[in-house]
C-alpha positions as CSV (number, residue, x, y, z in Angstrom):
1,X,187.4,102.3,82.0
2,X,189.9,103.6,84.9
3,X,189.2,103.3,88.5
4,X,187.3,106.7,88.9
5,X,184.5,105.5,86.1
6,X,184.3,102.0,88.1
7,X,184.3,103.5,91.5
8,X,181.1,106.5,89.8
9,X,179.2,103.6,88.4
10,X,179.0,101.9,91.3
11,X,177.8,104.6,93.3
12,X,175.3,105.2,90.9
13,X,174.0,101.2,91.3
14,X,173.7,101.6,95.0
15,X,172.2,104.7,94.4
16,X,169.6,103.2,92.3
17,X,169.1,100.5,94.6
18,X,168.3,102.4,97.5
19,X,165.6,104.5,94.9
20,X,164.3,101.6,94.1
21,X,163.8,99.9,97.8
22,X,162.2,103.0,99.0
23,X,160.0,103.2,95.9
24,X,159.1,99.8,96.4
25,X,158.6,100.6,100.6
26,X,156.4,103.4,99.9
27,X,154.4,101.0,97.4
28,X,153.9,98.7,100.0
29,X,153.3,100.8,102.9
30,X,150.8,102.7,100.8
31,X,149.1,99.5,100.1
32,X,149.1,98.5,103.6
33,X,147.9,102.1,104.7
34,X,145.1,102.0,102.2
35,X,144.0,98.0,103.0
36,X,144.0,98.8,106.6
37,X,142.1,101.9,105.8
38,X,139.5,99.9,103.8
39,X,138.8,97.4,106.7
40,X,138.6,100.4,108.9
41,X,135.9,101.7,106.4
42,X,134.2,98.8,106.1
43,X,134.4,96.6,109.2
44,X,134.3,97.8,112.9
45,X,136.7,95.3,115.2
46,X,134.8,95.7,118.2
47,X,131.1,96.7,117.0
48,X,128.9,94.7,114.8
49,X,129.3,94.9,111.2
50,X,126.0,95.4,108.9
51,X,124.8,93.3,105.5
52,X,121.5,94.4,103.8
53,X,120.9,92.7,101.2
54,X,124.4,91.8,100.5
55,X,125.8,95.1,100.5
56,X,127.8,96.0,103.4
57,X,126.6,99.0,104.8
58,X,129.4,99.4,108.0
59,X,130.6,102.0,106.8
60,X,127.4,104.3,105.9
61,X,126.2,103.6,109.8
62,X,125.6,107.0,111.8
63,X,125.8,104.8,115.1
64,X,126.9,101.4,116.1
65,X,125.1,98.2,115.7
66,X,124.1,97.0,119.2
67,X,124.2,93.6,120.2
68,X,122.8,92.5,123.7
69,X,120.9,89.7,124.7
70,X,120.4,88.1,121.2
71,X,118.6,91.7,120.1
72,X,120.1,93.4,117.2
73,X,119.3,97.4,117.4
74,X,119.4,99.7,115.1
75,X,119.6,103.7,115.9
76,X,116.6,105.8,114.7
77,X,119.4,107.7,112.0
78,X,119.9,104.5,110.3
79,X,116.5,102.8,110.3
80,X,115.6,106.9,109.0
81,X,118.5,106.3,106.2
82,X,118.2,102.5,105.1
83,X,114.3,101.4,105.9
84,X,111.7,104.3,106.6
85,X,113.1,107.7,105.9
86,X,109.6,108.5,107.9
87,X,110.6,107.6,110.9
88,X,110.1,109.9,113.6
89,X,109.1,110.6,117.8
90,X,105.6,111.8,118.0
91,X,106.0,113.8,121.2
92,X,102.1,113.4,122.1
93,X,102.0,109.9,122.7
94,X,106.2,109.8,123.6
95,X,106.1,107.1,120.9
96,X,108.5,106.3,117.8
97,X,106.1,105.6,115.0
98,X,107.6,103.4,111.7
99,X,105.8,102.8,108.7
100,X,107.1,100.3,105.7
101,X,105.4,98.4,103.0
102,X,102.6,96.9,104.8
103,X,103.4,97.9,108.4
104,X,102.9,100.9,110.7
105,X,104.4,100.3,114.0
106,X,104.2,102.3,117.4
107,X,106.5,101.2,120.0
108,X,106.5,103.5,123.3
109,X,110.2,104.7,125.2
110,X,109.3,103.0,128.6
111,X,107.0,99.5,127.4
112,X,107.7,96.1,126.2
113,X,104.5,97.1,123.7
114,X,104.3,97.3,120.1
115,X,101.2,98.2,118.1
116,X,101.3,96.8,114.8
117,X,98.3,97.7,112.2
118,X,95.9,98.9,115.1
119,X,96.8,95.4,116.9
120,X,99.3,95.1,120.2
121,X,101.7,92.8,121.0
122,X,104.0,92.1,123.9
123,X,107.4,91.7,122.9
124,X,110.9,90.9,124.9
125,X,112.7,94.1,123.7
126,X,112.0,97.4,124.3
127,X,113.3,101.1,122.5
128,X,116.9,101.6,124.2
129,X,118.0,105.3,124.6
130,X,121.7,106.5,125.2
131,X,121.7,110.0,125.3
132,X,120.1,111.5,122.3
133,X,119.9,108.6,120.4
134,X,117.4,106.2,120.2
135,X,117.5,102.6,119.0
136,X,114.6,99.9,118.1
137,X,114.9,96.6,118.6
138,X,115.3,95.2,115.2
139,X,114.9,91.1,115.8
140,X,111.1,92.6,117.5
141,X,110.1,94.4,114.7
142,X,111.7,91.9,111.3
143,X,108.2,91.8,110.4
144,X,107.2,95.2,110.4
145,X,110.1,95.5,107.8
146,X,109.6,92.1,106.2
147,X,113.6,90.7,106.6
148,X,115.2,88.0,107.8
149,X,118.0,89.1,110.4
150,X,120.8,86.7,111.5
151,X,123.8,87.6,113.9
152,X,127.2,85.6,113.3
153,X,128.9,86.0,116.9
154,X,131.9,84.7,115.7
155,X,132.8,87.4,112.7
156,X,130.6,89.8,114.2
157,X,128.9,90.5,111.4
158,X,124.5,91.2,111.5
159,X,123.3,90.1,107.8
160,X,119.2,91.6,106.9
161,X,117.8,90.3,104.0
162,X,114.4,91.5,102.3
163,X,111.9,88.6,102.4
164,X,110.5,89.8,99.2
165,X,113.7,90.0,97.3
166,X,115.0,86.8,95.4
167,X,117.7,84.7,97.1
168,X,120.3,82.5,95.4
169,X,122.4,79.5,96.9
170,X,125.3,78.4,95.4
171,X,127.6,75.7,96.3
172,X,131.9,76.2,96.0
173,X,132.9,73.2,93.9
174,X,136.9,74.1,95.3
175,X,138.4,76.0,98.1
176,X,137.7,79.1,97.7
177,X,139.1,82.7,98.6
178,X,136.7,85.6,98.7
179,X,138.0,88.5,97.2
180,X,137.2,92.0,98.4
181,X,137.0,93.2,94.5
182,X,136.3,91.5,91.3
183,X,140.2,90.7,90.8
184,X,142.7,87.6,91.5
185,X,145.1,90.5,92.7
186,X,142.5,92.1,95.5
187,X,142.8,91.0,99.2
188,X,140.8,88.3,100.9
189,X,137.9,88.6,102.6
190,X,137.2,85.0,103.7
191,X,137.4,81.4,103.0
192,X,135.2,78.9,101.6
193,X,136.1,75.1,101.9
194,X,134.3,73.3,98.8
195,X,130.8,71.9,99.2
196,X,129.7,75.1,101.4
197,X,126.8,77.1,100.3
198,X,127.3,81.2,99.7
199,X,124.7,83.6,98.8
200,X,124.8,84.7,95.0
201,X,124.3,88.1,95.1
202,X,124.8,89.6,91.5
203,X,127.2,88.9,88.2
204,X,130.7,91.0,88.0
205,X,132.7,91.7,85.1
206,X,135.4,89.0,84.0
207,X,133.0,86.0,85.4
208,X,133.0,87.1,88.2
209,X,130.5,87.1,91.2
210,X,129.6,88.8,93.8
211,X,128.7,86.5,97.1
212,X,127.9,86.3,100.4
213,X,129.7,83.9,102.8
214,X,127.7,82.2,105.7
215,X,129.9,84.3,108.4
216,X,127.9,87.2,106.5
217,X,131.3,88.7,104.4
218,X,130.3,90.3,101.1
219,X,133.4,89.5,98.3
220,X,133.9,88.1,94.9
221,X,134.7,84.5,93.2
222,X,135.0,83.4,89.6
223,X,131.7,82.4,88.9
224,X,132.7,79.1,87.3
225,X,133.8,78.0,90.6
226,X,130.3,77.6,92.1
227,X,127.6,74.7,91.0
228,X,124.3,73.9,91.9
229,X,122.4,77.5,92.1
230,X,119.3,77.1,93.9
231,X,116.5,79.8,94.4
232,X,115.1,79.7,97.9
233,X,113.1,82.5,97.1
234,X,111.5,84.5,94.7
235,X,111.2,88.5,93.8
236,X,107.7,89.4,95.2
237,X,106.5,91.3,92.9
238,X,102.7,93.2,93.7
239,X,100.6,93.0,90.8
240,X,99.0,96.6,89.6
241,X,95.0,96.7,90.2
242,X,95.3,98.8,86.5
243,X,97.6,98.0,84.4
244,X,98.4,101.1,81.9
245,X,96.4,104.5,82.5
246,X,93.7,105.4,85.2
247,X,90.6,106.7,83.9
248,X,88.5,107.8,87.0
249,X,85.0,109.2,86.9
250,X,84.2,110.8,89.8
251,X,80.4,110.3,91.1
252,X,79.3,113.1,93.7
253,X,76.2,113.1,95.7
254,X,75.5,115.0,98.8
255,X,75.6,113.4,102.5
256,X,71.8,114.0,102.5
257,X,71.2,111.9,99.2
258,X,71.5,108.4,98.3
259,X,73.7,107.1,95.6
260,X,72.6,107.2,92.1
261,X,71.4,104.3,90.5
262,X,73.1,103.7,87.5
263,X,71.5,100.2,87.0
264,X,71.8,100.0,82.9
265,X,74.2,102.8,82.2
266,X,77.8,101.9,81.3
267,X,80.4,104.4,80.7
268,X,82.6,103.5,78.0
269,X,86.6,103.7,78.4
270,X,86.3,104.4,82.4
271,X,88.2,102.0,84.9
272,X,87.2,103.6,87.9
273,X,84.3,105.0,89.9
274,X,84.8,107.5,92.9
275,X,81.6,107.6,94.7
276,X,80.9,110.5,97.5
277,X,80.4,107.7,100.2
278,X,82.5,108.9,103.4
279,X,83.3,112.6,104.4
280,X,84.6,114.1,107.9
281,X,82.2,117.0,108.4
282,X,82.6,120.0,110.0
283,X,82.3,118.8,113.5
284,X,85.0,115.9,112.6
285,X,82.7,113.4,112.3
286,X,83.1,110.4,110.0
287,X,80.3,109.9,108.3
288,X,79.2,107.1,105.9
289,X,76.7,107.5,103.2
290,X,76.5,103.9,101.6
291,X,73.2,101.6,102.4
292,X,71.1,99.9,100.3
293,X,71.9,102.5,97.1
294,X,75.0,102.4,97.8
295,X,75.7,98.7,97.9
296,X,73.9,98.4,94.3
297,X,76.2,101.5,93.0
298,X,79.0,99.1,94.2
299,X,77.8,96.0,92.5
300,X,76.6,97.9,89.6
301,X,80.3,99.1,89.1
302,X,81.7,95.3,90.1
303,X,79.5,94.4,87.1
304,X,81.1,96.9,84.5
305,X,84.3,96.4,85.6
306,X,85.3,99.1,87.2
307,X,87.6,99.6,90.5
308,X,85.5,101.6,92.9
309,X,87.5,104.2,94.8
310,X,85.4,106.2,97.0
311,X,85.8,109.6,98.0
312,X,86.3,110.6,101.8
313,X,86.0,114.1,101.6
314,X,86.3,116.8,104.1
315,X,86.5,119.9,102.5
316,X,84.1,123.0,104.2
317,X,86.0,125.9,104.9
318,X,84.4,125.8,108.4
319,X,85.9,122.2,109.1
320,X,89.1,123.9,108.8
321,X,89.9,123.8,112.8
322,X,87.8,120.5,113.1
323,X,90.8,119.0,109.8
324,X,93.5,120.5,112.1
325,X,92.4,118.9,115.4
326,X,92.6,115.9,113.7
327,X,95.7,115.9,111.8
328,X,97.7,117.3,114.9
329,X,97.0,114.3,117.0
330,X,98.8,110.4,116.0
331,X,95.8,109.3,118.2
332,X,92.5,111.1,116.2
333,X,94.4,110.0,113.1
334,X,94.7,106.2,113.6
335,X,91.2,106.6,114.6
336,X,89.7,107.9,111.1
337,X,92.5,105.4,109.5
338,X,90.7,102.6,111.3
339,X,87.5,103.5,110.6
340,X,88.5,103.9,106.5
341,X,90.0,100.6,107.1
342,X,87.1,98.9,108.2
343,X,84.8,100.5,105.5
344,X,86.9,99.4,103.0
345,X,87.2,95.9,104.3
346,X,83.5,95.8,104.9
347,X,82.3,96.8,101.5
348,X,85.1,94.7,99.2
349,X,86.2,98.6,98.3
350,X,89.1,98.5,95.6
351,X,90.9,101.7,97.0
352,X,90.4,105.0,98.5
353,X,90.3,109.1,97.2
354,X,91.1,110.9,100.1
355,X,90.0,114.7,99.1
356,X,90.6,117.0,102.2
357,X,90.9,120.9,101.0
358,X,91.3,124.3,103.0
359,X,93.9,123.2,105.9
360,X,96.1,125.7,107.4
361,X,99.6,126.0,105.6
362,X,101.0,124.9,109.2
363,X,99.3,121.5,108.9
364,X,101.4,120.7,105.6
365,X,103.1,118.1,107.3
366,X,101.1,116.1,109.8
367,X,98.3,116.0,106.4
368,X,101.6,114.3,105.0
369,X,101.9,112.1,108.3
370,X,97.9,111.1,108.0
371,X,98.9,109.7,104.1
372,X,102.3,108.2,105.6
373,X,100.2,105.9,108.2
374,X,97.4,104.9,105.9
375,X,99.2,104.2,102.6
376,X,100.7,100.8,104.4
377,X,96.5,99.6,106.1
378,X,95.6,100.1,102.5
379,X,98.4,98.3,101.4
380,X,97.7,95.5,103.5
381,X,94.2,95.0,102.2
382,X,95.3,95.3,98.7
383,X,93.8,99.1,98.2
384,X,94.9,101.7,96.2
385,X,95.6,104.9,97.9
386,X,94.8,108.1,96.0
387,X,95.3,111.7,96.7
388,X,93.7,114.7,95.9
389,X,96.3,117.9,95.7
390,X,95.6,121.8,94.1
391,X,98.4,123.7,91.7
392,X,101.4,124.2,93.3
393,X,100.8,128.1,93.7
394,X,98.1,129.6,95.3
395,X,97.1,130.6,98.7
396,X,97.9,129.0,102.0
397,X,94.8,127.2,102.9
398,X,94.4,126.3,98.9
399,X,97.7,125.0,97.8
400,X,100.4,125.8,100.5
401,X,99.0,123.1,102.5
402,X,100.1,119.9,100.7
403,X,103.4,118.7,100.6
404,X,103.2,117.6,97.0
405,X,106.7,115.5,96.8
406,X,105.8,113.7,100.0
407,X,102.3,112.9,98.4
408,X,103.7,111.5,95.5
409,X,106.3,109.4,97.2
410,X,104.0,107.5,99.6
411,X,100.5,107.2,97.9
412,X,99.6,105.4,94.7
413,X,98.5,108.3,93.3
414,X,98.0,112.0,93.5
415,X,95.2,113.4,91.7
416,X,95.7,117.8,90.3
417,X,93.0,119.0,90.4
418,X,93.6,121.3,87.4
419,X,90.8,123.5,87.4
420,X,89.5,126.6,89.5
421,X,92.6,128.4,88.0
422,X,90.0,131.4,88.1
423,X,86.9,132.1,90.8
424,X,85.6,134.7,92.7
425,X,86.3,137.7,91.9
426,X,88.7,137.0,89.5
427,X,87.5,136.6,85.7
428,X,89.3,134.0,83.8
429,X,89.4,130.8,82.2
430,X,88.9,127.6,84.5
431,X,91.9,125.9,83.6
432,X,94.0,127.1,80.5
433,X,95.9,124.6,78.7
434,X,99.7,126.8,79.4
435,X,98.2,126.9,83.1
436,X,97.9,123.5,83.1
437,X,100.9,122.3,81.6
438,X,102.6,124.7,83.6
439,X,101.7,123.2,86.6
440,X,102.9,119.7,85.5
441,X,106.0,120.3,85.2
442,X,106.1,121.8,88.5
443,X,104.9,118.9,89.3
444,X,107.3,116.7,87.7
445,X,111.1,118.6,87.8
446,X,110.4,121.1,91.2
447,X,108.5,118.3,93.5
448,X,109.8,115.5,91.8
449,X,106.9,113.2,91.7
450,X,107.1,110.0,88.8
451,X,105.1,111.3,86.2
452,X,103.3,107.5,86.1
453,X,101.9,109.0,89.5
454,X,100.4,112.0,88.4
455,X,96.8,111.7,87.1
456,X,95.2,114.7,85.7
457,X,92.1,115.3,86.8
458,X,89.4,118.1,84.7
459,X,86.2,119.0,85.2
460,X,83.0,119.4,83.6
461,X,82.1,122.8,83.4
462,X,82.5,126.1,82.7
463,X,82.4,129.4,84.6
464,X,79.8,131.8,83.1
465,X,81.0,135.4,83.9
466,X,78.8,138.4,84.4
467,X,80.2,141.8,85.1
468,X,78.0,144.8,86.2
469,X,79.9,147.2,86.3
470,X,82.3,147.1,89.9
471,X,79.9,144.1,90.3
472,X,81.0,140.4,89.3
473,X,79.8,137.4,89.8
474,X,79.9,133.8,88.1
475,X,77.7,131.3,87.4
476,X,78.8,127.2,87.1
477,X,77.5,125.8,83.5
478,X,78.0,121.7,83.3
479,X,79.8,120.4,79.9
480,X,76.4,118.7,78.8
481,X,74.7,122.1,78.8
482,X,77.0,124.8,77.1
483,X,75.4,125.3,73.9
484,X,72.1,125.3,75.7
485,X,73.8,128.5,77.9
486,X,75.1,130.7,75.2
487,X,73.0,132.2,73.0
488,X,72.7,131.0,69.6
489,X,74.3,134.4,67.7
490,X,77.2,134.6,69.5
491,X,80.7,133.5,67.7
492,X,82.9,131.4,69.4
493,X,86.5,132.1,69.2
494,X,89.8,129.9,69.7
495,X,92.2,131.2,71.9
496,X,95.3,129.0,70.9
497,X,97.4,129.7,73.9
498,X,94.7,128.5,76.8
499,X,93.2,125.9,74.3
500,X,89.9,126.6,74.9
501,X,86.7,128.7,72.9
502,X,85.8,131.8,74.4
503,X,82.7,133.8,74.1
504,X,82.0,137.2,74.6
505,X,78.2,139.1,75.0
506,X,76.3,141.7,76.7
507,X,73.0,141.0,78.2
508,X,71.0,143.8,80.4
509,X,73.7,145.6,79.9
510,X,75.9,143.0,81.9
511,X,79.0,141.4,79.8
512,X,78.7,138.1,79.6
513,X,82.5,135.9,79.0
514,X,82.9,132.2,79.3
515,X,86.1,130.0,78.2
516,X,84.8,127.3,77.5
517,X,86.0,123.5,78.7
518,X,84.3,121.4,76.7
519,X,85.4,117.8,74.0
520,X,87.8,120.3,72.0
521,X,89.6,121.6,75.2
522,X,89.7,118.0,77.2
523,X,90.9,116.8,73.6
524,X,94.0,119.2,73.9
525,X,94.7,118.4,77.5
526,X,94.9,114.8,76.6
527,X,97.9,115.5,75.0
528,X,99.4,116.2,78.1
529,X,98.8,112.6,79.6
530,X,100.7,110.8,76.8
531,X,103.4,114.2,76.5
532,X,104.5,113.5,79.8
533,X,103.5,110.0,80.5
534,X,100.7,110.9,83.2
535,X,99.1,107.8,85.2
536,X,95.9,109.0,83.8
537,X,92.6,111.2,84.2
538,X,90.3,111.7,86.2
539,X,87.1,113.5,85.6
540,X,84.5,115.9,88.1
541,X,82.1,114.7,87.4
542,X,79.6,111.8,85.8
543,X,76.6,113.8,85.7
544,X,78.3,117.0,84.3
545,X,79.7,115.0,81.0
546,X,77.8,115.3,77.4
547,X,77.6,112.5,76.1
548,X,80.4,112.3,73.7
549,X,83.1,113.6,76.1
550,X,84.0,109.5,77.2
551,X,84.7,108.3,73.8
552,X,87.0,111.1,73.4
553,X,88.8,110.5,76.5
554,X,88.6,106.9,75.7
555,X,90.6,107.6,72.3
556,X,93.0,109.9,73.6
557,X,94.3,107.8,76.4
558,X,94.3,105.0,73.7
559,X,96.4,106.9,71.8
């Protein structure tokens, strides 16, 4: 090789070289770039850093952690996006009201008072505002959200952990290096000297685990490197009042009668009575209709086994103002949730059906705000919180009025009603199976709701049509008396698509139609409770049923 090859091939080496040192710069740099990036993304140097249940959540925050004078505060956003997406400034009272699990909390802008469940406290931290923003004092209020909150001054870092979530110790049996992924080639997150506990959060690939160092950092270390796990708590974990499907008979009696007595009776399959004992009449008045009837109707269904679930209704169209009075103020509505509290503490009640109809379309959400503030008094007395809702569609005082999703997310339950499909002046079936199912799924894919939510509530009766010409009119016939209404030489006919006889006549020279809901229809809409995987039935009402209709309902939920 001459001295022009040599002199080519070397150039080419240094060439090479210098390719491969800026390849290998740019490598690095990247690296750094993206490492400082992550710590950027999830630490803040000079602000608090936040842990909830050992995920670090720095990075998700809307506003800074504030630290000041041993109180941790959180800003309204964040408690909105990690604790009670609820939240929110009633502009009445000038107070920030928070609901979770068991808790509804009130805490005024200018006061060291917070109203907790109906009870007040002083406390030494009050609501801080900067500019638009809002903050609570956390440390006041870790048992309004059930978590344990500690502050590690020294890395900075605020750790919040759910007192009814399960909680590992382990202890490093070496040094140890936290890792900020599940690999021996990821960067450190902190140290562990062996014989120091961590919190075990959760299994990783490749043995390893995810931990939680006392200074509060969230990283990784082979699992085989820690001994001696120790649970110092345990998943809480409610226990159902029903375990599998609902089956609730409602049991109506006017405010001007007494309950039934049903001493001797037992209804076979049913898990659940709803007596008519509260209502809000049209003047807004709560009004109780228990006593001495009602007390034996209670111990009568104790007896049988059932969960009693009483109504409070408030459903005259000309309460509708009265309903909207109420709703519209956080003050009026404490008051009735107080009052539903105390009844059901007073009479060992299992739950509550609240059934409020015709409110203006404008009250949608403050109806949703009543629900929001009971569901967690009835949670704290172990009562189930059901809800009464119409279809979907409909007009606004009918089925506008309910925000359905809402509904679904907070209460136990919400109850369709799935009948009235026709009334007035419009002739039609009651509740048509493709109406129905219809609905559901409404119900399920456009509002979202869990289907094991939903509970499907029919009735007992038919509408008997007459029409006279321009003249129409409808008369309610109960389940138990159908065959009795109909006259005896008129055919039945199956209308496959509604699921449902139908019968035609003339009488005085009136037509008579009826489709009928009867054991053959309710059979059909069964289906739709184990189709979907429903939470159940419920049934208006007890004294509208023939007596074969709850050994049907009892085999098709079985089923």
């Amino acid at each position: 090789m001459g001295r022009r090859e040599n002199r080519e091939a070397t150039a080419k080496s240094k060439l090479l070289i210098k390719i491969l040192i800026v390849v290998v710069a740019i490598i690095i740099i990247t690296f750094i770039g993206l490492k400082i990036y992550n710590n950027i993304r999830n630490a803040r140097p000079n602000n608090a850093n936040l842990v909830i249940n050992n995920n670090n959540v720095t990075s998700k925050l809307k506003k800074d952690v504030i630290i000041e004078n041993d109180t941790v505060y959180l800003s309204q956003e964040d408690i909105k996006n990690f604790f009670d997406k609820y939240i929110y400034k009633d502009e009445e009272t000038n107070q920030i009201i928070t609901t979770y699990e068991k808790k509804i909390a009130a805490l005024k802008l200018d006061s060291k008072k917070v109203t907790i469940n109906g009870a007040e406290k002083q406390i030494n931290s009050q609501l801080k505002q900067e500019n638009d923003t809002i903050y609570l004092p956390m440390t006041e209020l870790d048992d309004v959200y059930n978590v344990e909150i500690t502050y590690n001054n020294n890395t900075n870092f605020v750790t919040m952990d759910s007192l009814d979530r399960e909680q590992v110790k382990a202890y490093a049996s070496k040094n140890l290096s936290v890792k900020e992924k599940p690999s021996a080639f990821s960067w450190m997150t902190d140290k562990v000297n062996k014989g120091n506990w961590l919190i075990f959060a959760s299994d990783a690939n490749d043995g390893w685990a995810k931990v939680r160092t006392q200074n509060g950092k969230v990283g990784y270390v082979k699992k085989d490197k820690l001994a001696n796990f120790d649970t110092v708590r345990e998943n809480m974990k409610e226990e159902k009042q029903i375990e599998g499907n609902v089956n609730i008979a409602w049991d109506y009696f006017s405010e001007y009668k007494q309950a039934p007595n049903r001493n001797g009776t037992k209804i076979d399959g049913i898990n659940v009575v709803s007596p008519a004992f509260f209502m809000v009449n049209s003047k807004g008045e709560y009004h109780e209709n228990i006593g001495k009837n009602g007390e034996a109707y209670i111990e009568w269904a104790k007896s049988n086994g059932y969960k009693v679930w009483p109504m409070l209704s408030s459903n005259s169209n000309d309460g509708i103002d009265v309903r909207s009075e109420i709703l519209n103020s956080y003050e009026k509505r404490q008051k009735l949730i107080e009052v539903i509290v105390d009844s059901c503490v007073k009479y060992k009640l299992d739950g509550i059906n609240i059934d409020f109809e015709y409110m203006y379309e404008k009250d949608k959400d403050v109806f949703s705000r009543f629900i929001i503030e009971l569901e967690p008094r009835m949670s704290e007395i172990g009562a189930v919180l059901s809800v009464d809702v119409t279809a979907p569609d409909g007009a606004p005082t009918w089925s506008m009025c309910f925000d359905r999703n809402v509904i679904g997310d907070v209460a136990d339950y919400i109850i369709f009603m799935a009948y009235d499909q026709n009334s007035g002046k419009k002739v039609g079936t009651g509740a048509g199976y493709n109406w129905v199912e219809t609905n559901l799924k409404k119900f399920i894919e456009t509002e979202e709701i869990k289907p094991e939510k939903i509970v499907l509530a029919c009735a007992f009766y038919s509408r008997l049509w007459t029409e006279n010409g321009d003249d129409i009119s409808s008369n309610i016939v109960n389940m138990k008396d159908i065959n009795k209404a109909i006259p005896s030489n008129v055919e039945k006919k199956w209308d496959d698509t509604l699921k449902q006889d139908y019968v035609e006549y003339t009488e005085k020279n009136a037509t008579k139609k009826m489709w009928i809901e009867d054991e053959k229809s309710i059979k059909e809409k069964l289906n739709l409770i184990s189709q979907y995987k429903l939470g159940g039935i419920a049934s208006w009402e007890i004294d509208r049923a023939s007596n074969e209709i709850w050994d049907i309902i009892k085999s098709g939920l079985n089923k």
